[in-house]
Backbone as numpy.savetxt, mean C-alpha at the origin, in Angstrom:
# Nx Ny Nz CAx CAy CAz Cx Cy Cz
-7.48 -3.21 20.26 -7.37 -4.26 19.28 -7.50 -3.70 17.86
-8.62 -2.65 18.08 -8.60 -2.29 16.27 -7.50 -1.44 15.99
-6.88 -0.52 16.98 -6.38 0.39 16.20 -4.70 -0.42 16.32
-4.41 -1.61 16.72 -3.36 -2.77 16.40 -3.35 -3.09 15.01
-4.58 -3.69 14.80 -5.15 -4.32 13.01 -4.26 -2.75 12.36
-5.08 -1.42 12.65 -5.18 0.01 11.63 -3.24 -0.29 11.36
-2.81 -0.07 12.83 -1.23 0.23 12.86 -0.56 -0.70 11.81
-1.11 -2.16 11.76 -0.20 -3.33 11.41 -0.93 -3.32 9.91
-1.89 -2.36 9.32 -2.27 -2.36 8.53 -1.67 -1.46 7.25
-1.19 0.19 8.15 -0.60 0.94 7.96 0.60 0.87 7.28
1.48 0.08 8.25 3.09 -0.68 8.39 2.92 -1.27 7.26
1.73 -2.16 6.54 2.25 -3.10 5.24 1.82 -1.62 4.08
1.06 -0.94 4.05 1.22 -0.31 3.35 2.23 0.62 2.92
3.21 1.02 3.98 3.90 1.77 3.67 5.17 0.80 3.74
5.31 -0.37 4.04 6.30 -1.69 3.46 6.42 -1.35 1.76
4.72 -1.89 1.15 4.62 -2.14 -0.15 5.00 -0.56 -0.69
4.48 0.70 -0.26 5.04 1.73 -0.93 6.52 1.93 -0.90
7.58 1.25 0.23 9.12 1.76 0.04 9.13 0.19 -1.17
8.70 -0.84 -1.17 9.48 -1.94 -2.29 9.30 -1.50 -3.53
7.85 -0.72 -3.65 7.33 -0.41 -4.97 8.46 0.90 -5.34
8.71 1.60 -4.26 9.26 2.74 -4.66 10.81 2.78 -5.35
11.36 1.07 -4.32 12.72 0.84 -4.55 12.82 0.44 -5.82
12.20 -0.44 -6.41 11.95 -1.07 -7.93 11.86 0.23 -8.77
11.15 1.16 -8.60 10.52 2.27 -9.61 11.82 2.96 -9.40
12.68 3.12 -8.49 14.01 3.98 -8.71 15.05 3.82 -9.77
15.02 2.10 -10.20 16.27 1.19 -10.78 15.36 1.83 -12.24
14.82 2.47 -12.36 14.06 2.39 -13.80 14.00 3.97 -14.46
14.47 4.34 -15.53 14.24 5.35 -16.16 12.43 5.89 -16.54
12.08 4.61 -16.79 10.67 5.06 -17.30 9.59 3.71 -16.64
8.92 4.17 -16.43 7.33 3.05 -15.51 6.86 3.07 -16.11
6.10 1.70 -16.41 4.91 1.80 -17.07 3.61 2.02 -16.12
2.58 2.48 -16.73 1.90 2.89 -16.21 0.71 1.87 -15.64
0.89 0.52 -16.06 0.37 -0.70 -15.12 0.86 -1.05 -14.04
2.74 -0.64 -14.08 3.12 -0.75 -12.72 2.56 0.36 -12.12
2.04 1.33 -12.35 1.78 2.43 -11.41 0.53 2.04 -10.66
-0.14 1.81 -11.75 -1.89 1.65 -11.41 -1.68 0.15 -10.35
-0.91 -0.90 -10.52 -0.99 -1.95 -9.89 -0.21 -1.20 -8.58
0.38 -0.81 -8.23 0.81 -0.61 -7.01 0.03 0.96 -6.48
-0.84 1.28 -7.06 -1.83 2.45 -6.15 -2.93 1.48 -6.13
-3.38 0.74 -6.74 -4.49 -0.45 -6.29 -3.77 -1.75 -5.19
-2.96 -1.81 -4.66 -2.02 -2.35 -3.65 -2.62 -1.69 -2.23
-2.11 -0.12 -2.42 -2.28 0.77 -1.65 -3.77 1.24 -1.20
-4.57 1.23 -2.44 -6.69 1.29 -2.10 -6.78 0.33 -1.18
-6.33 -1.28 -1.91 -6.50 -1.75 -0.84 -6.07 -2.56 0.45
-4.98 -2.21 0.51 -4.53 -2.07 2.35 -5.43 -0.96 3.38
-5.62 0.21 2.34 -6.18 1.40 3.83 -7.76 1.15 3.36
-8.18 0.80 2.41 -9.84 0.50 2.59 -10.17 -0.74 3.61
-8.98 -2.07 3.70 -8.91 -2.83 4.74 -8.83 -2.08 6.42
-8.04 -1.23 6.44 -8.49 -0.27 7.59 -9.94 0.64 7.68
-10.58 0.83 6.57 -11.70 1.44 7.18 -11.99 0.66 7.34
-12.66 -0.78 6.75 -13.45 -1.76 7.12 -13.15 -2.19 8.58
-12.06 -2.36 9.17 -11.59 -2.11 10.13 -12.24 -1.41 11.16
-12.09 -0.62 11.08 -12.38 0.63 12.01 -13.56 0.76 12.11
-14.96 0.71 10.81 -15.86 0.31 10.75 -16.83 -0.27 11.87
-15.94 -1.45 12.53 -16.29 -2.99 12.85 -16.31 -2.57 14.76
């Protein structure tokens, strides 16, 4: 059961890293709030897996 949650936890993280990545392609220059907002996306999806795993 937990390591279902970890997998299906995994899967949205690396969802949100290809959308974030697809957006950041169409763009010459990022700002650096989009950066920080989508690595704080990413803290926390896999800190939701330790807590997880934790349990």
């Amino acid at each position: 059961m937990t390591e279902t949650r970890e997998t299906e936890s995994i899967l949205e993280a690396v969802a949100l890293i290809d959308r974030g990545l697809g957006d950041i392609s169409e763009r010459n220059l990022v700002p650096s709030t989009e950066v920080a907002d989508l690595l704080l996306d990413v803290r926390t999806l896999l800190t939701r897996v330790e807590a997880l795993s934790a349990n």
